[in-house]
C-alpha positions in Angstrom: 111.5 111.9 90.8 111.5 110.9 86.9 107.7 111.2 86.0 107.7 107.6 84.6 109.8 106.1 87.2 108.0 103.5 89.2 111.3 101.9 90.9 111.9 104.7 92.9 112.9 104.0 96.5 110.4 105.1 99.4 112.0 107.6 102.0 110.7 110.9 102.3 107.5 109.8 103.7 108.9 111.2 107.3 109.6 115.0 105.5 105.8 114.1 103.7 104.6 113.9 107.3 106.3 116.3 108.8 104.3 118.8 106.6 101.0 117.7 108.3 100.5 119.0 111.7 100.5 116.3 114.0 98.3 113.3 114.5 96.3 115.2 111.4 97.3 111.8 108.8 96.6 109.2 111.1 93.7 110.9 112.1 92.6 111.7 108.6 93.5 107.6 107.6 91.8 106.7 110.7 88.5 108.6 109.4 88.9 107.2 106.1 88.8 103.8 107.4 85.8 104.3 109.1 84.4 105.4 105.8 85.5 102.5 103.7 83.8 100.4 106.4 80.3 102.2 106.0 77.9 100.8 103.4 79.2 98.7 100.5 79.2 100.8 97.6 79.9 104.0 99.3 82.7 102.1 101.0 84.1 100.7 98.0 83.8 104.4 96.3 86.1 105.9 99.5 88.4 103.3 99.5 88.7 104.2 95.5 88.9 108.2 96.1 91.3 108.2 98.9 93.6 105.6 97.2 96.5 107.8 97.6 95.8 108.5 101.0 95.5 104.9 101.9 98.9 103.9 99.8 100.7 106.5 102.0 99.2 105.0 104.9 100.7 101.4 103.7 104.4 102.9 102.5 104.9 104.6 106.3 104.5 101.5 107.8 107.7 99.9 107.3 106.7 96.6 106.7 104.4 98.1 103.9 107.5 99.3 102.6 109.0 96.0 101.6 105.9 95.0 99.9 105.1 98.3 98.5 104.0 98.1 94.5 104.8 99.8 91.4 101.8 102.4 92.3 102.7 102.9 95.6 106.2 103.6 94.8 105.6 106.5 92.5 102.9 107.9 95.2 105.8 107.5 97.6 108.4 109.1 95.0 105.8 112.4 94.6 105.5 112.5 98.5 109.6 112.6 98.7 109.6 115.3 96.3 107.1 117.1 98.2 108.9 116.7 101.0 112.2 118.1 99.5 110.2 120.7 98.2 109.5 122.0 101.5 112.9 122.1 103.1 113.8 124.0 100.2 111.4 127.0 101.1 111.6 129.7 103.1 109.3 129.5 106.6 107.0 131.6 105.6 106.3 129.9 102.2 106.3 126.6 103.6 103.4 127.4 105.7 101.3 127.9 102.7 102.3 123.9 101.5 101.4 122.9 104.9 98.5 124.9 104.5 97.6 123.4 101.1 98.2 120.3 102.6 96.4 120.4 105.5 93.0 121.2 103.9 93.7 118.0 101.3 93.4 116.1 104.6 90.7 117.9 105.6 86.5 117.2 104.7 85.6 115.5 101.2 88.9 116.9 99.7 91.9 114.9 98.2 95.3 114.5 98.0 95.3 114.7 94.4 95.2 118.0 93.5 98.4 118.4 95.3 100.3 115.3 94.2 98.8 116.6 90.6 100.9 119.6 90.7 103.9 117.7 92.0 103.9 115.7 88.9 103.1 118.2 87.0 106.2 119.6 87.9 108.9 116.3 87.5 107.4 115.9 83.8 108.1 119.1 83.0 111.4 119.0 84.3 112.5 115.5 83.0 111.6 117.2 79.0 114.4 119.5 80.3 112.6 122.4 81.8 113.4 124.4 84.9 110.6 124.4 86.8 109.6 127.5 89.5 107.0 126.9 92.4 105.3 130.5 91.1 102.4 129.7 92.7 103.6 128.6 96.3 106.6 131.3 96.3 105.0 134.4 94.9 101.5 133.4 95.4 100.5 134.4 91.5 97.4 132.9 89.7 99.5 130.3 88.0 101.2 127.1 89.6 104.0 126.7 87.9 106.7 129.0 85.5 108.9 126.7 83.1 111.5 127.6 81.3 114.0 126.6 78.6 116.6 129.0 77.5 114.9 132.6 77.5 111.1 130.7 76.6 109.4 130.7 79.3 105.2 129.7 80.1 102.9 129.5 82.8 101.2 126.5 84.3 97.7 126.0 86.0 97.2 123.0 87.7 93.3 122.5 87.9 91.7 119.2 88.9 88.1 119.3 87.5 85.4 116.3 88.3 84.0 114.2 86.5 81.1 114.1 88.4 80.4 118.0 87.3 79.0 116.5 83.9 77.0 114.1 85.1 72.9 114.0 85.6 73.1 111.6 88.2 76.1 111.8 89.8 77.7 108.1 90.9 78.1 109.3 94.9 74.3 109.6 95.0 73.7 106.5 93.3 75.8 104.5 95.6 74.2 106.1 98.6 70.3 105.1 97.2 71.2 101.9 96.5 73.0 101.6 100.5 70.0 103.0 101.7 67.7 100.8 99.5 70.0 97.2 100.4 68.6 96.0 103.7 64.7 96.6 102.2 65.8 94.5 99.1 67.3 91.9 101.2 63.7 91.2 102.9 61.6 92.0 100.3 63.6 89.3 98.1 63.2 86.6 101.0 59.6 87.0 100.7 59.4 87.3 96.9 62.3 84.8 95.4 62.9 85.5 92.3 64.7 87.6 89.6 63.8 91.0 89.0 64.8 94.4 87.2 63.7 97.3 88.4 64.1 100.3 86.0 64.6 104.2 86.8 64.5 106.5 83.8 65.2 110.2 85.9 64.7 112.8 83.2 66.8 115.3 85.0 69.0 113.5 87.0 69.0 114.1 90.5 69.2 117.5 92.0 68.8 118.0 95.5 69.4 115.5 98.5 65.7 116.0 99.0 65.0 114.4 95.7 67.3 111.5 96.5 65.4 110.9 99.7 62.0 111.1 97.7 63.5 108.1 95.1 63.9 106.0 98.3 60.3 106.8 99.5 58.8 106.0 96.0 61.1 102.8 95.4 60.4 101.2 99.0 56.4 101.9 98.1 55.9 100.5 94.6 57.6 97.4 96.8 55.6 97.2 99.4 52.2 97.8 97.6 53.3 95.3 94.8 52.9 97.7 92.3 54.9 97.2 89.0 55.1 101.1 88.3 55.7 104.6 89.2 55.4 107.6 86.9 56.0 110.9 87.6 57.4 114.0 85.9 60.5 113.9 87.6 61.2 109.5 87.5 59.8 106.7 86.2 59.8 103.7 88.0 59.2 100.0 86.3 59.2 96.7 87.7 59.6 93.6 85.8 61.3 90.1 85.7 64.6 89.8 84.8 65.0 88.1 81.7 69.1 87.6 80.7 69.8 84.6 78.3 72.5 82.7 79.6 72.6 84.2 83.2 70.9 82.3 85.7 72.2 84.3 88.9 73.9 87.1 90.0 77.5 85.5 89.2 80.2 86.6 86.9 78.4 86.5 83.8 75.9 89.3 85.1 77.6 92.6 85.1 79.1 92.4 82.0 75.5 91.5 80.4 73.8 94.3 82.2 76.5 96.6 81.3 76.1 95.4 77.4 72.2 95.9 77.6 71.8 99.2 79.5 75.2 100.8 78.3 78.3 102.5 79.7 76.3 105.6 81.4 73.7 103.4 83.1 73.6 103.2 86.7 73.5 100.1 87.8 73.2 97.6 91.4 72.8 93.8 91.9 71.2 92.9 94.9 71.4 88.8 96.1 69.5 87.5 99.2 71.7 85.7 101.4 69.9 82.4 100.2 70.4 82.2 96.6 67.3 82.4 95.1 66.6 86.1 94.5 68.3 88.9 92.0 66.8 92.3 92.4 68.6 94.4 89.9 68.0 98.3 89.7 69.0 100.2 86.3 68.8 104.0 86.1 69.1 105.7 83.3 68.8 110.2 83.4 67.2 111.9 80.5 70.6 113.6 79.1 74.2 112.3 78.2 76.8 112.7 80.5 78.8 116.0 79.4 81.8 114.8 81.3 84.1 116.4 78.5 81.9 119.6 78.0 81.8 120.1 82.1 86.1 119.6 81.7 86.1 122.8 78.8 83.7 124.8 81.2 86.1 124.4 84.0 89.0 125.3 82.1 87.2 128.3 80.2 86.6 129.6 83.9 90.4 128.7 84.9 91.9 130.7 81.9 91.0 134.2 83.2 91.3 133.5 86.8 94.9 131.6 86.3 97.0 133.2 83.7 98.2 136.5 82.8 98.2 136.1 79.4 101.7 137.7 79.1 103.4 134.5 78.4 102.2 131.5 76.8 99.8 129.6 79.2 99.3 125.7 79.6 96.9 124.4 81.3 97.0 121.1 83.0 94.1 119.6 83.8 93.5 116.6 85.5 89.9 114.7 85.4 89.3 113.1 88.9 86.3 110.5 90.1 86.8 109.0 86.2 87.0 104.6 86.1 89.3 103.0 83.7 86.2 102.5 81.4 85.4 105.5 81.0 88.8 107.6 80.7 89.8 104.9 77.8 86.1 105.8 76.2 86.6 109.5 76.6 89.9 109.1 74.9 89.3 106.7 72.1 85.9 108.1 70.8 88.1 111.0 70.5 85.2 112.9 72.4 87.5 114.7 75.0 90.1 115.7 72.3 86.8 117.1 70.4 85.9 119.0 72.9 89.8 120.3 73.8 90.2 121.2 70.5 87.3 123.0 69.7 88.1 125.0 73.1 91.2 125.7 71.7 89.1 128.2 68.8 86.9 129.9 71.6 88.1 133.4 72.3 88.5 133.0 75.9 91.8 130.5 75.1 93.6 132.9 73.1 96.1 132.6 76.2 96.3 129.2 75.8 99.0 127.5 74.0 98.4 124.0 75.1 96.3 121.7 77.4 97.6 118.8 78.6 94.6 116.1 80.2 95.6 113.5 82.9 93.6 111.1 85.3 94.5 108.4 88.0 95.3 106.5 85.8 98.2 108.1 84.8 99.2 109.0 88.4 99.7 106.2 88.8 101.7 104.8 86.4 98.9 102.2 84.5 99.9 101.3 81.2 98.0 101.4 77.9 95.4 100.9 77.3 93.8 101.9 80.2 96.1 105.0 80.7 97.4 107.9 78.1 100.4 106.1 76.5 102.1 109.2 76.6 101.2 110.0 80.6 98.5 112.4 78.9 97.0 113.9 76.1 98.4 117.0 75.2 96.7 119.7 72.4 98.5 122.5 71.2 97.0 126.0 70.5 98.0 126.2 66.6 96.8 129.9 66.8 99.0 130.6 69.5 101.8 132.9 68.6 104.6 130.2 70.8 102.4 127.0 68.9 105.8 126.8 66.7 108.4 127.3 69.5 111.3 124.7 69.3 112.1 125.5 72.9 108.3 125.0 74.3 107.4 121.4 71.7 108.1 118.4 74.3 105.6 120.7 76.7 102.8 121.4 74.2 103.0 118.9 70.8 99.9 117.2 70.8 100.3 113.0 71.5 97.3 112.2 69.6 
């Protein structure tokens, strides 16, 4: 399937099925449902991490195939070519994708690190490589071998989260502020009112243990009408909400919230069901998010492990559990390609003649701004001997 093609047709899902062992999608859907139905923000974040799954789900039901959207036609495009890609395999090999597809079905895992490699794959062959399944066939570190003429490089497909470079990471956040909801609910029918309650966490959070601790202290400085609650490891302060211009938790209030506490605030609105209370909880941890820094770790630890160093080495990364906002902030602060490059000088990615970075976004075929324009960003290795290489330039030259 041409990487940028979102027309293609939908069949294949049956050969995409046919690799799972049976019932184990519609069990896995069914599972994921039951997630998305749990509480609101943890169900919104499933629904939003197992969007591939659940546009599979709609394209095999063939009345979701005549409504089926730009997005879900290139999911169902990589899913036909990981189909094909199977019957092309000998038995034993194909095992190993069902294999490597049953545990993306399986747990808190994803589809994506699979459907990343398919992709991977189609780009490289519509610049007019010949692409080899290394990785599947002849089970080496790599993924991927692509060649042009007698050039040829390895490929590692990692998928890195951005979660990793984050103090307080957003899963936990959305499971306090579940936990938390029903307590705000009745506390706000007794106290009408607006209010902002304020969480500076100098370390983040650490441990399940310390989450559970948070929701001990929170539902206490409530209860005993306190308006604070200090302690090494949070502070806690309640105060009226004062926004100019916002008068309840409409429209409007996001966006100002977002513009006040910033782009790496944690942040929850809380209504009661009567109108007249806002309970809004900001947390804050004591340190950036490193959410580029955590990306070069995991590809500093990939290099060794994944390539051979024999031929040139690309590696193609893909940053997961990343929102629009923040991808397009990464990208146009020029922080991740600061951080690529200068990973680019360390010893450790003397193998490395490129890296290309991808997200959802770009899986699924969103346009600029909010996706690469390119499909990626790509940074070439300019002290790599194959940096100059005619036949290796649409895989490695930089799009920035």
């Amino acid at each position: 399937m041409p990487f940028d093609d979102a027309t293609s047709d939908v069949e294949g899902l049956a050969g995409f099925l046919e690799l799972c062992e049976p019932g184990a999608f519609t069990g896995r859907i069914a599972e994921l449902t039951r997630r998305a139905q749990s509480g609101a923000l943890q169900g919104r974040a499933a629904q939003q991490r197992h969007a591939l799954e659940f546009a599979l789900a709609r394209l095999a039901d063939p009345a979701g195939q005549a409504r089926a959207t730009p997005l879900e036609r290139r999911i169902g495009g990589l899913a036909r070519d990981l189909a094909t890609l199977a019957e092309s395999l000998p038995s034993p090999v194909r095992q190993r994708l069902r294999d490597r597809v049953a545990a993306a079905l399986d747990g808190e895992a994803t589809l994506v690190p699979v459907f990343h490699l398919m992709r991977t794959a189609a780009r490289h062959r519509a610049h007019g490589f010949e692409v080899r399944f290394d990785g599947l066939v002849d089970q080496t570190p790599h993924d991927l071998t692509i060649s042009r003429g007698d050039v040829e490089a390895e490929v590692a497909c990692e998928t890195a989260s951005a979660e990793d470079g984050r103090p307080l990471h957003r899963g936990d956040w959305y499971a306090l502020v579940d936990r938390i909801n029903p307590e705000l609910q009745t506390w706000l029918a007794a106290h009408p009112g607006r209010y902002l309650l304020k969480m500076t966490l100098p370390d983040g959070v650490a441990s399940p243990d310390q989450l559970a601790g948070l929701h001990r202290r929170i539902s206490a400085l409530l209860k005993d009408s306190r308006r604070q609650d200090s302690s090494a490891d949070a502070v806690l302060k309640l105060d009226p909400l004062i926004l100019a211009g916002v008068q309840a938790a409409g429209a409007g209030l996001p966006a100002r919230l977002r513009a006040q506490f910033g782009p790496e605030a944690h942040l929850a609105v809380t209504a009661d069901a009567g109108g007249k209370g806002v309970f809004v909880m900001a947390a804050r941890a004591g340190q950036a998010d490193e959410v580029s820094a955590a990306l070069c770790r995991r590809m500093a630890a990939a290099v060794p492990e994944r390539l051979s160093g024999r031929k040139p080495g690309i590696l193609a990364m893909f940053l997961d559990d990343v929102d629009r906002t923040e991808w397009r902030t990464l990208r146009e602060t020029l922080e991740l390609e600061g951080a690529a490059r200068r990973f680019l000088t360390e010893a450790v990615a003397k193998p490395v003649v490129a890296i290309s970075c991808a997200s959802r976004m770009e899986l699924y075929g969103m346009a600029a701004p909010d996706a690469a324009p390119e499909g990626e960003l790509r940074f070439r290795n300019p002290l790599h001997p194959a940096a100059k290489s005619a036949a290796l330039a649409p895989a490695i030259t930089s799009s920035v």
